[in-house]
SELUM-625002 format. One record per residue: residue number from 1; residue in three letters; x, y, z of N, C-alpha, C in turn. Coordinates in Angstrom, 1 decimal. Layout:
   k   r   n.c1   n.c2   n.c3  ca.c1  ca.c2  ca.c3   c.c1   c.c2   c.c3
 NUM ALA      X      Y      Z      X      Y      Z      X      Y      Z
...
% end
This chain:
   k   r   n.c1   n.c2   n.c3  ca.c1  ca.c2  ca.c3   c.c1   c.c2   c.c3
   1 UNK    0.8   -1.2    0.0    0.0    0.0    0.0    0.9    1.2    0.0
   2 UNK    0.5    2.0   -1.0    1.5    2.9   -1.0    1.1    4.2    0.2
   3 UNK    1.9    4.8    0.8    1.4    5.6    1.9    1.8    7.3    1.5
   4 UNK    0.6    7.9    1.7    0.6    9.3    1.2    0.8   10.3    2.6
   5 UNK    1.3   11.8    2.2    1.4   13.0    3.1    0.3   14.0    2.1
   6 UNK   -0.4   14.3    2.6   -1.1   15.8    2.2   -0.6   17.0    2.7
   7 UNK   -0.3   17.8    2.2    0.7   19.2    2.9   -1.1   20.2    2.7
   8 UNK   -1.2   21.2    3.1   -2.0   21.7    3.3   -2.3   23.0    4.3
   9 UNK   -2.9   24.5    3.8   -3.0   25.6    5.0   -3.8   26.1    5.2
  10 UNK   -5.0   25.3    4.6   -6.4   26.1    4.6   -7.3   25.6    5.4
  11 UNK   -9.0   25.6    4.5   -9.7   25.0    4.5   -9.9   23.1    4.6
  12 UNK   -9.1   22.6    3.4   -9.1   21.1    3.7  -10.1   20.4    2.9
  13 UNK  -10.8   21.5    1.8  -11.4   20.3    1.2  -11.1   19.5    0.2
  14 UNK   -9.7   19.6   -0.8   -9.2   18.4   -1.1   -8.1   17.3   -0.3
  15 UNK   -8.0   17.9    0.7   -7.4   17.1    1.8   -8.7   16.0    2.1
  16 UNK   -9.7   16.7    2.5  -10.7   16.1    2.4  -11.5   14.5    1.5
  17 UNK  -11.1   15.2    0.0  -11.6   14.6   -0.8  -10.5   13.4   -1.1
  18 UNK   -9.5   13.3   -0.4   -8.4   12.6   -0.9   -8.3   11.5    0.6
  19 UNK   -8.4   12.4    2.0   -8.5   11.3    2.7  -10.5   10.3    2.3
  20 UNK  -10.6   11.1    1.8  -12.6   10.0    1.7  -12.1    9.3    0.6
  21 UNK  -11.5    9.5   -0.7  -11.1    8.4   -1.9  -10.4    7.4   -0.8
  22 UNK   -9.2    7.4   -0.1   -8.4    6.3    0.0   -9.6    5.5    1.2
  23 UNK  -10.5    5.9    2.3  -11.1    5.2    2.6  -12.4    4.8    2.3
  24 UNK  -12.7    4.9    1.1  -13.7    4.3    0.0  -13.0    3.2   -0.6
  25 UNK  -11.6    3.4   -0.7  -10.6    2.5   -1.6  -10.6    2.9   -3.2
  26 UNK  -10.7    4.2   -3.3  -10.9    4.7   -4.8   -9.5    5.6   -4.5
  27 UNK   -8.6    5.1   -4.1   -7.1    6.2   -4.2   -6.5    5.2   -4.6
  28 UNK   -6.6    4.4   -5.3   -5.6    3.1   -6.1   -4.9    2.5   -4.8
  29 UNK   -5.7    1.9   -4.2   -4.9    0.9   -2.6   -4.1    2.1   -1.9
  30 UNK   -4.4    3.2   -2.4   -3.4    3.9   -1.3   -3.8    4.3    0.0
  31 UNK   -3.0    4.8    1.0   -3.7    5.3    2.1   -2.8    6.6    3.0
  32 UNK   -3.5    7.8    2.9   -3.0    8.9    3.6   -2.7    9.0    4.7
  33 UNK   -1.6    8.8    5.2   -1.1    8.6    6.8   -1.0   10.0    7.1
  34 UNK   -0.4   10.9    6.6   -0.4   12.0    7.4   -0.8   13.4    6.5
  35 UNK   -1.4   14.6    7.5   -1.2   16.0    7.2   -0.1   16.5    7.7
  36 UNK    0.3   17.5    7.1    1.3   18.3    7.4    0.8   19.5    6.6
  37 UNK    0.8   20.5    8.0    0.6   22.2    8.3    1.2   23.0    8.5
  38 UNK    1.3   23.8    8.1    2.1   24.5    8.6    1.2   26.3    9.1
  39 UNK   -0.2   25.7    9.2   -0.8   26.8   10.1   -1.8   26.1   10.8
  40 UNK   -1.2   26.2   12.5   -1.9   25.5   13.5   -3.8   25.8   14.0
  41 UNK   -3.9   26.9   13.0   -5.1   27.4   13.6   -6.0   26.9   11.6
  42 UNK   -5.3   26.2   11.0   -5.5   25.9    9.8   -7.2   24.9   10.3
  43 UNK   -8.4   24.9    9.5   -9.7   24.1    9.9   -9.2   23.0    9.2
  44 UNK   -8.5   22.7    8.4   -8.0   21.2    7.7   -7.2   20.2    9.0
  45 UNK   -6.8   20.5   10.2   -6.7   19.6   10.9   -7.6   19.4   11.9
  46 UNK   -8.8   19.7   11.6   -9.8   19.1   12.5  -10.1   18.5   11.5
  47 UNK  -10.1   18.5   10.1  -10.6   17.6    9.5  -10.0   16.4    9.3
  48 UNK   -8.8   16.4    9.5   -7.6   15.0    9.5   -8.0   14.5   11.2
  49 UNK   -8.2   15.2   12.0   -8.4   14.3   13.5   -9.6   13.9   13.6
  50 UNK  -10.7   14.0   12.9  -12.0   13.8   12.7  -11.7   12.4   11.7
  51 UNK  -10.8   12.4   10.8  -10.7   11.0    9.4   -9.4   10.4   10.8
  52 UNK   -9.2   10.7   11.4   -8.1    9.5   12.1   -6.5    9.7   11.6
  53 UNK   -6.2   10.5   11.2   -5.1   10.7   10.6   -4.2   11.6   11.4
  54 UNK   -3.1   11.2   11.4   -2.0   11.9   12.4   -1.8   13.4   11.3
  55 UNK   -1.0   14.2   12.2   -0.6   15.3   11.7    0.7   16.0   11.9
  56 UNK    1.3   16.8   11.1    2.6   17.5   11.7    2.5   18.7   11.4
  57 UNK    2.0   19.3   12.3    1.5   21.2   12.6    3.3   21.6   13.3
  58 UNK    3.2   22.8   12.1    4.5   23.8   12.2    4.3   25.4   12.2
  59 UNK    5.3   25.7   13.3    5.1   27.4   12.4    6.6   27.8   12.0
  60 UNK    6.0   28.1   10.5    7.3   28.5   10.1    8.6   29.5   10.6
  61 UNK    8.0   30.5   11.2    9.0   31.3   12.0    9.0   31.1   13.2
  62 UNK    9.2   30.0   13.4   10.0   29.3   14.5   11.1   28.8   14.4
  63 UNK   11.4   28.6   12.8   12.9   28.3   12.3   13.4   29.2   11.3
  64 UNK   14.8   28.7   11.6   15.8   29.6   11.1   15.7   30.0    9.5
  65 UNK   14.9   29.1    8.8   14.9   29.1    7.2   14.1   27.9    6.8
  66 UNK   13.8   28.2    5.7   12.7   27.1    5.1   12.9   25.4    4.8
  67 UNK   14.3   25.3    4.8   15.3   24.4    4.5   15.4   24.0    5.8
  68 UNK   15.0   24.7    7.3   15.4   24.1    8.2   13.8   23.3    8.7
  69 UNK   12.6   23.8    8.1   11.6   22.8    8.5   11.5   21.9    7.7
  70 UNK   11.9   22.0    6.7   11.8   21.1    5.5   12.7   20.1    6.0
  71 UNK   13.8   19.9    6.5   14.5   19.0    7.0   13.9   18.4    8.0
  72 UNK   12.6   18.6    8.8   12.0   18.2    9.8   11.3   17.3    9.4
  73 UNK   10.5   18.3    8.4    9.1   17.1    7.6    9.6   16.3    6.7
  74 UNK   11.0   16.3    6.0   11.9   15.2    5.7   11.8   13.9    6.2
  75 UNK   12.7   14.1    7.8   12.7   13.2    8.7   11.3   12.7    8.8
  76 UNK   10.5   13.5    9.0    8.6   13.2    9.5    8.5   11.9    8.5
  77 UNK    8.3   12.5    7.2    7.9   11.7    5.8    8.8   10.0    6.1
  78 UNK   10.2   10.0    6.5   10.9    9.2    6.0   10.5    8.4    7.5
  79 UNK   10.4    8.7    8.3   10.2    7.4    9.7    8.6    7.0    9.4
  80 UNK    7.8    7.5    8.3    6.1    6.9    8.2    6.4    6.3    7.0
  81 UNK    7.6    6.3    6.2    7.5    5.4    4.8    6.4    5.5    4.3
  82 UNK    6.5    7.6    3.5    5.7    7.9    2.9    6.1    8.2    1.1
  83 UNK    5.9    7.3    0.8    6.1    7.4   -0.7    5.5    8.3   -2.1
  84 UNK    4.6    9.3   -1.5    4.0   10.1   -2.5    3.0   11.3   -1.5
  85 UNK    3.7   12.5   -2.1    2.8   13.7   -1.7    2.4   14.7   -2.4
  86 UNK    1.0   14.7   -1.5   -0.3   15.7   -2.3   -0.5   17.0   -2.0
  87 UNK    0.4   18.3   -2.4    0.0   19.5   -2.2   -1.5   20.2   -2.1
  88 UNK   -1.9   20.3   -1.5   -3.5   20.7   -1.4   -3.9   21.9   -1.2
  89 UNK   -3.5   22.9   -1.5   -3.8   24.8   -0.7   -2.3   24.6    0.2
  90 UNK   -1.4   24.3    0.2   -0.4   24.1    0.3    0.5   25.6    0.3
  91 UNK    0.4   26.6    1.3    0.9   28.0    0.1    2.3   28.6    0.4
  92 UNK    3.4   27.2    0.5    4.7   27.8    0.6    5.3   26.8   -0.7
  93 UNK    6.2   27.3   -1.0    7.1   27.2   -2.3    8.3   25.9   -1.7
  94 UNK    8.5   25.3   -2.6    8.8   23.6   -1.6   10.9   24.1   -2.1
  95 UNK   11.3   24.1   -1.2   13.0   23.8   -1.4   13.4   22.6   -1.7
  96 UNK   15.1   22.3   -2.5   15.1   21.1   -2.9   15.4   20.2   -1.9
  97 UNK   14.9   20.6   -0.4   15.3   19.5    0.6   14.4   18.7    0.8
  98 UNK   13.0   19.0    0.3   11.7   17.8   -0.4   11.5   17.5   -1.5
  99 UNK   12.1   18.5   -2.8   11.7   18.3   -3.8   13.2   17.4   -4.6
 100 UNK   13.9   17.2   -4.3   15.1   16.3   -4.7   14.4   14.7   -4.2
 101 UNK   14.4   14.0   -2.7   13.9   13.0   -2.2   12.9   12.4   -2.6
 102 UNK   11.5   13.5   -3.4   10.4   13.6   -3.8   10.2   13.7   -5.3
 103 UNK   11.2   13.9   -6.1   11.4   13.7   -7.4   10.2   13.2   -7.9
 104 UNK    9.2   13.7   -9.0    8.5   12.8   -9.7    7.4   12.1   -8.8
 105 UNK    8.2   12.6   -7.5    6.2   12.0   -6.5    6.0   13.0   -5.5
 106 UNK    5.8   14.2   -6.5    5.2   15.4   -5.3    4.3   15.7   -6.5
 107 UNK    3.0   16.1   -6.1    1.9   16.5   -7.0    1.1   17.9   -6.1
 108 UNK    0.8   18.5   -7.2    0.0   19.9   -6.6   -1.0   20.2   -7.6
 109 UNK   -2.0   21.1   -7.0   -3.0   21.1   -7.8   -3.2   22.9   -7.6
 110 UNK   -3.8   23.1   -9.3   -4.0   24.5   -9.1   -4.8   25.0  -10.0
 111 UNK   -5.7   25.8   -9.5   -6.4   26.7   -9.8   -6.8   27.3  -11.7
 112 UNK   -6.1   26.7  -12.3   -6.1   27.8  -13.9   -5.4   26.5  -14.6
 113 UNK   -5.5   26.6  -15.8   -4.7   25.6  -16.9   -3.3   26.3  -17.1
 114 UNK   -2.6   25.6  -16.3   -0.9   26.2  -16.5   -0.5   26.3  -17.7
 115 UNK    0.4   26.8  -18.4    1.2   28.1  -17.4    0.7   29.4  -17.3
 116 UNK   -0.9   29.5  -18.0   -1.4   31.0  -17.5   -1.7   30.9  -16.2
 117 UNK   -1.8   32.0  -15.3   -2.1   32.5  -14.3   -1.4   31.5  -13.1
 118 UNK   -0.3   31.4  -13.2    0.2   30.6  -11.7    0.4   31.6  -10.9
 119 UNK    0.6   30.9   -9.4    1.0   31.7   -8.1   -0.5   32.2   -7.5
 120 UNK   -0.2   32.9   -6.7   -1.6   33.5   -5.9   -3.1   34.0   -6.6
 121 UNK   -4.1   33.7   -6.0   -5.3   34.1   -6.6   -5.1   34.0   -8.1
 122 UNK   -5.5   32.4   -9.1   -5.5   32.4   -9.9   -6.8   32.5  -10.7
 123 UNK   -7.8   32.6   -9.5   -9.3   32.7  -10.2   -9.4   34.2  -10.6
 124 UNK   -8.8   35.0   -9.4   -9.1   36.0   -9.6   -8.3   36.8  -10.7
 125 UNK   -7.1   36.0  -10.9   -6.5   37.0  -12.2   -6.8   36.6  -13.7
 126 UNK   -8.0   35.1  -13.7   -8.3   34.7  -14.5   -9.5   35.3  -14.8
 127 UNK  -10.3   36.0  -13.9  -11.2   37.1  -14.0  -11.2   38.7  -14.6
 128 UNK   -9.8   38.7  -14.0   -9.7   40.2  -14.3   -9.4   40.1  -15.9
 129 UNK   -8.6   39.2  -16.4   -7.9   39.3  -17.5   -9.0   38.8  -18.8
 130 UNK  -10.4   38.0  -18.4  -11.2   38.4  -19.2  -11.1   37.0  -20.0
 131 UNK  -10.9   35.8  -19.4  -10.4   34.6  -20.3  -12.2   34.2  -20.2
 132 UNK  -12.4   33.2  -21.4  -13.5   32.6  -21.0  -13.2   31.4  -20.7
 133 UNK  -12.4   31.2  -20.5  -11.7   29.4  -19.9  -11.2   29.5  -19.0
 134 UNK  -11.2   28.9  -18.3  -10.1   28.5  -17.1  -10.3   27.2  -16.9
 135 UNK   -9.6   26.8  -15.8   -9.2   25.3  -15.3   -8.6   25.0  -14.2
 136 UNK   -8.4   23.7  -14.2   -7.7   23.1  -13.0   -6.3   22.4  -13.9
 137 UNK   -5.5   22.6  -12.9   -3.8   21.8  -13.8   -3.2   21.0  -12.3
 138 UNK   -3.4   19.5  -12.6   -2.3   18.6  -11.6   -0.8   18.7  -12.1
 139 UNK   -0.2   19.3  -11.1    1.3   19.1  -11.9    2.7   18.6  -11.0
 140 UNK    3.6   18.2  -11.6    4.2   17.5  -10.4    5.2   19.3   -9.7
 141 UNK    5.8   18.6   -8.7    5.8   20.1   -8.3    8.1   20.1   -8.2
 142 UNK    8.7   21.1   -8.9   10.0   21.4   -9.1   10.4   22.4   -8.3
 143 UNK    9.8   22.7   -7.7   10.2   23.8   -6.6   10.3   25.2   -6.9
 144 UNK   10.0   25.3   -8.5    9.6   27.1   -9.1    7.7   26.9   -8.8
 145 UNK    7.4   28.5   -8.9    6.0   28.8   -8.8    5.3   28.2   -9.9
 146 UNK    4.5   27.1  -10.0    3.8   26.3  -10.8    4.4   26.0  -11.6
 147 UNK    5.4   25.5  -12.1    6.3   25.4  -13.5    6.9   23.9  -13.9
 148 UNK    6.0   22.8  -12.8    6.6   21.3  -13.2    5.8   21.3  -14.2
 149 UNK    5.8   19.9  -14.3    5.2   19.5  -15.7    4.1   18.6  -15.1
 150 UNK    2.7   19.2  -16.4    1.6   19.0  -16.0    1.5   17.3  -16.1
 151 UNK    0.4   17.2  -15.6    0.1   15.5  -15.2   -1.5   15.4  -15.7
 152 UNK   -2.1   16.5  -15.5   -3.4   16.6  -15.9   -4.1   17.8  -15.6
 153 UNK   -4.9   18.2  -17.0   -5.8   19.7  -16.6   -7.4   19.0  -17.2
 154 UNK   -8.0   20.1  -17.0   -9.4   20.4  -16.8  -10.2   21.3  -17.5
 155 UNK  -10.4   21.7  -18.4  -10.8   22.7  -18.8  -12.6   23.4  -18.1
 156 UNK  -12.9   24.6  -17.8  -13.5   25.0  -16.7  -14.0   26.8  -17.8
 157 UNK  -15.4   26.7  -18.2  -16.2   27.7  -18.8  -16.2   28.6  -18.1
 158 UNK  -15.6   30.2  -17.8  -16.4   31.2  -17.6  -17.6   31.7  -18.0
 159 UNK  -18.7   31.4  -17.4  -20.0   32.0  -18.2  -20.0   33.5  -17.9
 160 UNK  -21.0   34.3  -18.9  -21.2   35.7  -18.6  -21.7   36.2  -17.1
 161 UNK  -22.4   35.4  -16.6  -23.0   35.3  -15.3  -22.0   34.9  -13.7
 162 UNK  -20.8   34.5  -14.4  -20.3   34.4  -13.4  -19.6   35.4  -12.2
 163 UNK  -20.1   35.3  -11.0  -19.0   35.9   -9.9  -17.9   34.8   -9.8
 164 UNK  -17.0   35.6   -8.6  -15.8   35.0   -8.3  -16.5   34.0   -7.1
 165 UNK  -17.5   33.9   -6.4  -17.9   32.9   -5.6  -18.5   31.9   -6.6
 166 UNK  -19.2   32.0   -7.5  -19.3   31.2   -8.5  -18.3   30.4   -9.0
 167 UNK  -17.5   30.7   -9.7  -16.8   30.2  -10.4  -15.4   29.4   -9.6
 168 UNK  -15.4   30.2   -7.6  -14.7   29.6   -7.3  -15.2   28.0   -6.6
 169 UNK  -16.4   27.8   -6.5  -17.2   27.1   -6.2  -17.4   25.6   -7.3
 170 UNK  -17.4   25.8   -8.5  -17.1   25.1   -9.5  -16.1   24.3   -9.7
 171 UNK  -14.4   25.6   -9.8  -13.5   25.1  -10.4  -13.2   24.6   -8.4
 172 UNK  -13.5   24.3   -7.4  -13.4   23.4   -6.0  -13.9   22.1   -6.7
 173 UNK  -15.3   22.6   -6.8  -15.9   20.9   -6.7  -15.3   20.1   -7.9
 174 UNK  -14.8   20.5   -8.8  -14.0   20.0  -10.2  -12.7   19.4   -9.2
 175 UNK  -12.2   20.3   -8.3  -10.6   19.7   -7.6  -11.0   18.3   -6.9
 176 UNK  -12.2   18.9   -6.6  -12.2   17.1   -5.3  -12.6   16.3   -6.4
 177 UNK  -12.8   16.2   -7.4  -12.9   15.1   -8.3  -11.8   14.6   -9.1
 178 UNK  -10.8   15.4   -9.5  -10.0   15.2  -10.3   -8.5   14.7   -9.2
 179 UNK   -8.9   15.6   -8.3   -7.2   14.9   -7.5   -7.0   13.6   -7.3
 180 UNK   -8.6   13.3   -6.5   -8.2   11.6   -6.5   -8.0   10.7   -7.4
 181 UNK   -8.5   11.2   -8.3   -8.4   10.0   -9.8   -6.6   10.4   -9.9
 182 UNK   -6.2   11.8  -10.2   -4.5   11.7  -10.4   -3.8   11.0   -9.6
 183 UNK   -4.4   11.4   -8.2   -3.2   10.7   -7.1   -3.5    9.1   -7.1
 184 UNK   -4.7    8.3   -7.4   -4.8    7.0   -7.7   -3.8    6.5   -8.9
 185 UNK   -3.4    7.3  -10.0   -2.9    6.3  -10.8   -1.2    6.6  -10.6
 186 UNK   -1.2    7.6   -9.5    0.2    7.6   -9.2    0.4    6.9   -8.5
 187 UNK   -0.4    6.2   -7.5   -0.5    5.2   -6.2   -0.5    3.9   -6.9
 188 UNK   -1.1    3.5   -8.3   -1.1    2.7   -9.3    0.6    2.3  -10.0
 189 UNK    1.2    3.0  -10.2    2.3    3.3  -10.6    2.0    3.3  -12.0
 190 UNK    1.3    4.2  -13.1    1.2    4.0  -14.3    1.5    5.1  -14.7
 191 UNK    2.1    5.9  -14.3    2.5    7.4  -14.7    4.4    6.9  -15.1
 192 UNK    4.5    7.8  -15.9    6.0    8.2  -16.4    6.3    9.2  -16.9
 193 UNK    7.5    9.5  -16.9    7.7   10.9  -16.5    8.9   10.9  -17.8
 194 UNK    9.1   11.6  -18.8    9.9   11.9  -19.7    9.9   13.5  -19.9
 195 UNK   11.3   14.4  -19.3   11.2   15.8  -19.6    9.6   16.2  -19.3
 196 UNK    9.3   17.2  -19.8    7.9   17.7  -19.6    6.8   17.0  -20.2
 197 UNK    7.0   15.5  -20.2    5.8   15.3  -21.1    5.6   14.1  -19.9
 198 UNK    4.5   13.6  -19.7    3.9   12.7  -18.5    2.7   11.7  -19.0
 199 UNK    3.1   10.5  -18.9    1.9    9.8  -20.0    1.7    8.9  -18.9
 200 UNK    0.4    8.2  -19.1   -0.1    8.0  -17.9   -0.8    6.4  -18.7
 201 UNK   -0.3    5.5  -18.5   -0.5    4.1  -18.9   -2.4    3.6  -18.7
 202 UNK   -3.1    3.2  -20.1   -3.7    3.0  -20.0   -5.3    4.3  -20.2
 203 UNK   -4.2    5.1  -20.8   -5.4    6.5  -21.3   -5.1    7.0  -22.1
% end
């Protein structure tokens, strides 16, 4: 069984949707052993102590540099023999002291069809700018601001009628659908990874 980390600093609803896949058994036999937060007042770990799931709540300026928690949740990951992690609202930028160990099995999910609109508030700059498309993009994560290589998108209508509660409501319920199916066939092992291109066995 492959064993998953969800990083996470929000809300929690694809933490959510990813701990309910693996105990449905719809996360490809996998099973999420742990959260990791890095904001203690974050509502996503009442939702991991509510699913049974341990957690590793941090505050980042309590250390010396980002390389020095990252060394922590290193250690964390490697004594739970956790083999694949799911960035979720996740909103720090990963150094290569996770993303080296993690090569090719760190996945994040975001907001817009990359490479437009990465980094912060992607709905909303996908609003301002007038697109009638947007999306969701799973991508593995290299430690620049959205810039791995995608694993899967979504394509997502702006109607004329939309607000930004609208639309951020949509492209949500589109995320809890789509992560678990990505992070299943990663937990499957049918994904391969060549340069920026990612083919995924059996699609």
């Amino acid at each position: 069984m492959v064993k998953i980390a969800v990083f996470a600093s929000g809300q929690g609803s694809n933490f959510q949707a990813l701990a309910d896949a693996a105990a449905a058994g719809r996360l490809g036999g996998a099973s999420v052993e742990l959260l990791v937060c890095d904001k203690p007042e974050a509502p996503v770990i009442k939702r991991a102590e509510a699913a049974g799931i341990d957690t590793f709540v941090f505050r980042p300026k309590e250390y010396a540099s980002r390389e020095a928690y990252e060394a922590e949740i290193a250690a964390e990951l490697e004594k739970r023999g956790i083999e694949l992690i799911a960035l979720a609202g996740y909103m720090r930028l990963i150094t290569s002291v996770l993303v080296k160990p993690y090569e090719g099995r760190m996945l994040n999910i975001h907001p817009s069809l990359l490479p437009a609109f990465p980094g912060k508030d992607a709905i909303g700059q996908a609003l301002d700018y007038g697109v009638k498309c947007t999306g969701i993009t799973v991508h593995l994560v290299d430690g620049g601001m959205d810039t791995g290589a995608v694993v899967a998108q979504l394509p997502i209508a702006i109607e004329a009628e939309d607000t930004r509660e609208s639309l951020e409501a949509r492209i949500h319920a589109a995320e809890t659908k789509l992560y678990p199916e990505v992070v299943a066939v990663f937990a499957e092992k049918r994904v391969s990874v060549e340069g920026r291109k990612v083919s995924i066995a059996g699609r």
